[in-house]
C-alpha positions in Angstrom: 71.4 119.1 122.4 74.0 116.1 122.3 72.0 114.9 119.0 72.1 118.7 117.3 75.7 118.3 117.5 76.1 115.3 116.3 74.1 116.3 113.6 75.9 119.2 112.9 79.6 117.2 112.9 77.9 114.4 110.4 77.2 117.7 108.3 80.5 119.0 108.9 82.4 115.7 107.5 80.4 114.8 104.5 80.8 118.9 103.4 84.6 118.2 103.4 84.3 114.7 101.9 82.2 116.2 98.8 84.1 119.5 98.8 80.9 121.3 99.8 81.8 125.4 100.7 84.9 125.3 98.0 84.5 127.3 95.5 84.7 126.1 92.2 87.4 126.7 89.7 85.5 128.9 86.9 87.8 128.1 83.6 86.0 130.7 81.6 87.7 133.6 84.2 91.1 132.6 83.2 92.2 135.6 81.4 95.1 134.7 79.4 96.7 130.9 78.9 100.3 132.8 80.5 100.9 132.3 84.0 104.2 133.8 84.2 105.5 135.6 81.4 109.4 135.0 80.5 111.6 138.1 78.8 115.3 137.7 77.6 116.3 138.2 81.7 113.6 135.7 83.0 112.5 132.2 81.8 110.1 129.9 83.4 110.0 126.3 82.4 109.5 123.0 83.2 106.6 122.9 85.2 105.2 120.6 88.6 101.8 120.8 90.5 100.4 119.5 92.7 96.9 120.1 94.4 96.5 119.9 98.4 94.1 121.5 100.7 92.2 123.8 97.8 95.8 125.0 96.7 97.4 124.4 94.0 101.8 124.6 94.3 103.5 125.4 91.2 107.2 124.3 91.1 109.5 125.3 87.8 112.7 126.4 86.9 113.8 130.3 87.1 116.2 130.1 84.7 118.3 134.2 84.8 120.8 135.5 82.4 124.0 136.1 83.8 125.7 139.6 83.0 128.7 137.1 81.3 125.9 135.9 78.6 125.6 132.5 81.1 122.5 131.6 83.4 121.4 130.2 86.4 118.7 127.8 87.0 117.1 127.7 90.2 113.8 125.8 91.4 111.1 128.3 92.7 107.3 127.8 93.4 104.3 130.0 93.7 100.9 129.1 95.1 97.2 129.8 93.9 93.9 129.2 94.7 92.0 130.2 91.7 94.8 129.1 88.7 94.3 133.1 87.7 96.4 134.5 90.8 99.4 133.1 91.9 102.1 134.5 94.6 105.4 135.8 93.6 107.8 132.9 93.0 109.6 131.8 96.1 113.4 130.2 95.6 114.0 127.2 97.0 117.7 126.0 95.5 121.0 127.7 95.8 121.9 130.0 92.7 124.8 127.9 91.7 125.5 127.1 88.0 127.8 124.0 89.3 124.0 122.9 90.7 121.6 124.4 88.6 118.6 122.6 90.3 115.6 122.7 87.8 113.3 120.5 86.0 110.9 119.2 88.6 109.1 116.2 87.6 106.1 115.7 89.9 105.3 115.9 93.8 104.6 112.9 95.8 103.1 111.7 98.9 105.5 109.2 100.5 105.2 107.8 104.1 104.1 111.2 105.7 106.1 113.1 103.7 105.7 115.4 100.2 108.5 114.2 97.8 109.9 116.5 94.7 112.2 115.0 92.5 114.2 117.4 90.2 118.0 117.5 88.6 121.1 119.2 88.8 121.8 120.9 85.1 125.6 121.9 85.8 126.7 125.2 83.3 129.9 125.9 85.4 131.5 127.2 81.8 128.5 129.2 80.6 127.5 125.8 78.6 124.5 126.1 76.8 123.2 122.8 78.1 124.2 121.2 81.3 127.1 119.0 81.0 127.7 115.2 81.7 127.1 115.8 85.2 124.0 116.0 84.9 122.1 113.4 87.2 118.7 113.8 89.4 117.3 113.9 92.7 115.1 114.1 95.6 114.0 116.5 98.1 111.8 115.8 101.1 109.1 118.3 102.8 106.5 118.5 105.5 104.9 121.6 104.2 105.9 121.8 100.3 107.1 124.7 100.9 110.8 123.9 103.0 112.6 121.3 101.4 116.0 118.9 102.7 119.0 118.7 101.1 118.8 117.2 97.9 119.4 113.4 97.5 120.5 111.8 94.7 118.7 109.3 92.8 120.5 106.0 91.8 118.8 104.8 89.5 121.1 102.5 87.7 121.8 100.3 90.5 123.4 100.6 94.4 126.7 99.4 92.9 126.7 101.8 90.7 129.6 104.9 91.3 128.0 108.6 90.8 130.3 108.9 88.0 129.5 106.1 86.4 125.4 107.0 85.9 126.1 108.7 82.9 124.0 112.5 82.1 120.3 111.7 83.4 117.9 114.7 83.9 113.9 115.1 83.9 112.9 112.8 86.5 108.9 111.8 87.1 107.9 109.0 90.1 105.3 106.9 89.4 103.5 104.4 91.7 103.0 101.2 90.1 98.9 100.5 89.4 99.5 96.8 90.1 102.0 96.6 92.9 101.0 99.0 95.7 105.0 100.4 97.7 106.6 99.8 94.0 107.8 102.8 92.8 108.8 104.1 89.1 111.3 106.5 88.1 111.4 107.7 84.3 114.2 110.0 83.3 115.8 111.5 80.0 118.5 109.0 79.0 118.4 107.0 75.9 115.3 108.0 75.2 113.3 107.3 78.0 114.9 105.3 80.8 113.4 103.3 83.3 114.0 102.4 86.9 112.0 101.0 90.0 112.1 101.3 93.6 110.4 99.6 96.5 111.8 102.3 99.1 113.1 105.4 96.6 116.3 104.2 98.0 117.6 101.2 96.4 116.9 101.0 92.5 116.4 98.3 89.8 117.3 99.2 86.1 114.6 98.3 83.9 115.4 99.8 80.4 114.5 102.1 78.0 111.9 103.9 75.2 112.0 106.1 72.2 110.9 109.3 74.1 111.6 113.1 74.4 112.1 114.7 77.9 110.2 116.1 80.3 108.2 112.6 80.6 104.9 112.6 82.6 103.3 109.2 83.5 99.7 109.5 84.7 97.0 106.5 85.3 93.7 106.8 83.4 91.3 103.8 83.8 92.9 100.6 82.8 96.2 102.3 80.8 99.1 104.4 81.5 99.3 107.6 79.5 103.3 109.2 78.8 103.4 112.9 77.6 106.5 113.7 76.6 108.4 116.4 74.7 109.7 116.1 71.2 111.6 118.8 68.8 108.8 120.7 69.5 104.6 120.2 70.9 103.7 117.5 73.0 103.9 114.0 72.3 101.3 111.3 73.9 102.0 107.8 74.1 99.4 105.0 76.1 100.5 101.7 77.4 99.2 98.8 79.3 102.7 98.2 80.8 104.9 101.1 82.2 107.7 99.8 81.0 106.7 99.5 77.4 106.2 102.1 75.0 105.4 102.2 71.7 105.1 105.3 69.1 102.8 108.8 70.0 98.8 108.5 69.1 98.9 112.2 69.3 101.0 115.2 69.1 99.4 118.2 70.4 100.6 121.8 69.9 97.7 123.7 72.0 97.5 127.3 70.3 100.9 127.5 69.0 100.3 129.1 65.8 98.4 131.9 67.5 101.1 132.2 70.6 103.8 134.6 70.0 105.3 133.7 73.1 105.1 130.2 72.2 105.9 129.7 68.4 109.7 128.7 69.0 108.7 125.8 71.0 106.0 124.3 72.7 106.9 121.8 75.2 107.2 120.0 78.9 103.9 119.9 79.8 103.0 117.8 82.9 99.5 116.7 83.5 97.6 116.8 87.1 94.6 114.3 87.1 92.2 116.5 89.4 89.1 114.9 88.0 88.0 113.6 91.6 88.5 116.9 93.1 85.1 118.2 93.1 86.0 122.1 92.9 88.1 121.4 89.8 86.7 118.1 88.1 89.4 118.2 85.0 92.9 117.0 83.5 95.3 120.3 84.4 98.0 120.8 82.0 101.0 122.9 82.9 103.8 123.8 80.0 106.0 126.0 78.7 106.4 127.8 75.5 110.0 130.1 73.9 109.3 132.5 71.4 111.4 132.8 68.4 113.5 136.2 69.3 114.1 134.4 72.9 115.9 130.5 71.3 117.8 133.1 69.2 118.9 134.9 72.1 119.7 132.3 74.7 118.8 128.5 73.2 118.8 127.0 76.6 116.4 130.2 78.7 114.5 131.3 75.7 112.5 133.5 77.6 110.1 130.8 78.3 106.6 131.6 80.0 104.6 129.1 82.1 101.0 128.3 80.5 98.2 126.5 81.5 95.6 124.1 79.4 92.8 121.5 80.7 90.7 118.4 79.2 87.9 116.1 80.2 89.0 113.7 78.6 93.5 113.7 77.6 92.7 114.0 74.5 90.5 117.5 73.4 92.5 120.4 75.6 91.2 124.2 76.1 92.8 126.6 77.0 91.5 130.6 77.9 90.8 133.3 74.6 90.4 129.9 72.6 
């Protein structure tokens, strides 16, 4: 009897090492590229996932139109377990235009903890783009669902006063390939800026790229690969070194031209690498397009919707009704 059990535990853990008993993601079931559509109340834009425990969490910005012809940008999620349904998005930042968190880069796992980082986009004047006050931060969770207060980033240096940091938004951590505990922050300023970390706490300046915004960094075999966002699709740069950039290799724009909901802009996409997870096995790409009716409207909400696309390999992308 003791050796049945046995047996049936050794069963039991190489099952949920292998992903045995999850059901697999079927691509071909994805009705429509939109996960959440945006109209000239609602936007949803700049998109983070991450995968955990046969979930996938979806963070973004809610960006609403104020009755005064302003908005408000708050950080919401939803959850899903099939990439075709996903729960009602849940707020998880005060409604503030002196805050306006939005833009979360990615989700991390740090010391026992999950790690957003994400920026403050002040419109306190009904600004169309957030002012020079503009800097980014961090949020801490156990469950990635409750989140701390926010912390903020200082990426230019400890010495450095708040005021001082100049307009920073979009950030994206990074762990180095090379140096296990160093840590890499990439945010819109300059171009792409540059920044590392060895506890998220205390940060070294470490310069600056020709890049759009909403950077993502992800590792693919011996080379880093940027996606970035230009005037408008998605920009891909590779590097050996994170720190050095040179121009795109590719520019994609998805299926733009057939997108109504998309053909004002296409852009800040982040990429998931979930080729390891055996129910999934592919590159996920999250992103966000404006039609033309919604830029003219409100520049800055554009009545963005959230999309999906995936790859084998980063550089052919599908996408569903393609």
């Amino acid at each position: 009897m003791k050796r049945v059990k046995w047996i049936v535990f050794a069963i039991c853990v190489i099952c949920s090492i292998v992903g045995y008993g999850q059901e697999k993601i079927d691509f071909s079931k994805l009705n429509s590229p939109i996960i959440f559509h945006g109209d000239r109340k609602y936007a949803y834009r700049d998109p983070a996932a991450v995968f955990h425990d046969g979930r996938f969490y979806l963070y973004f910005t809610l960006s609403e139109t104020a009755p005064d012809g302003g908005y408000y940008n708050m950080t919401a999620y939803s959850i899903s377990e099939d990439l075709a349904h996903w729960t009602f998005p849940e707020i998880m930042t005060p409604r503030d235009r002196n805050l306006n968190y939005s833009s979360p880069g990615n989700i991390i796992r740090y010391q026992g903890q999950w790690i957003i980082c994400l920026q403050t986009y002040p419109t306190p004047n009904r600004e169309v783009f957030g002012t020079n006050e503009s800097r980014i931060w961090i949020m801490r969770s156990r469950d990635l669902m409750n989140w701390s207060e926010a912390e903020l980033l200082k990426v230019k240096g400890s010495d450095v006063p708040r005021a001082e940091m100049g307009r920073m938004i979009d950030p994206y951590l990074l762990e180095d390939a090379g140096q296990k505990g160093k840590w890499w922050c990439f945010y819109k300023q300059r171009g792409v800026s540059m920044s590392y970390s060895y506890d998220l706490k205390n940060w070294t300046y470490a310069g600056n790229a020709p890049s759009g915004e909403n950077v993502t960094v992800i590792r693919r075999v011996d080379e880093y690969v940027m996606f970035h966002s230009p005037r408008n699709g998605i920009g891909v740069k590779r590097s050996k070194d994170p720190k050095l950039w040179g121009p795109d290799v590719q520019l994609l724009t998805l299926g733009q031209k057939d997108w109504p909901w998309a053909q004002g802009r296409l852009t800040a996409a982040t990429v998931v690498d979930l080729t390891r997870e055996s129910a999934i096995g592919k590159y996920i790409m999250f992103f966000h397009g404006s039609s033309k009716e919604g830029l003219q409207a409100q520049l800055a909400h554009g009545a963005a919707s959230l999309a999906i696309a995936w790859s084998d390999d980063l550089v052919s992308w599908h996408w569903s009704g393609q």
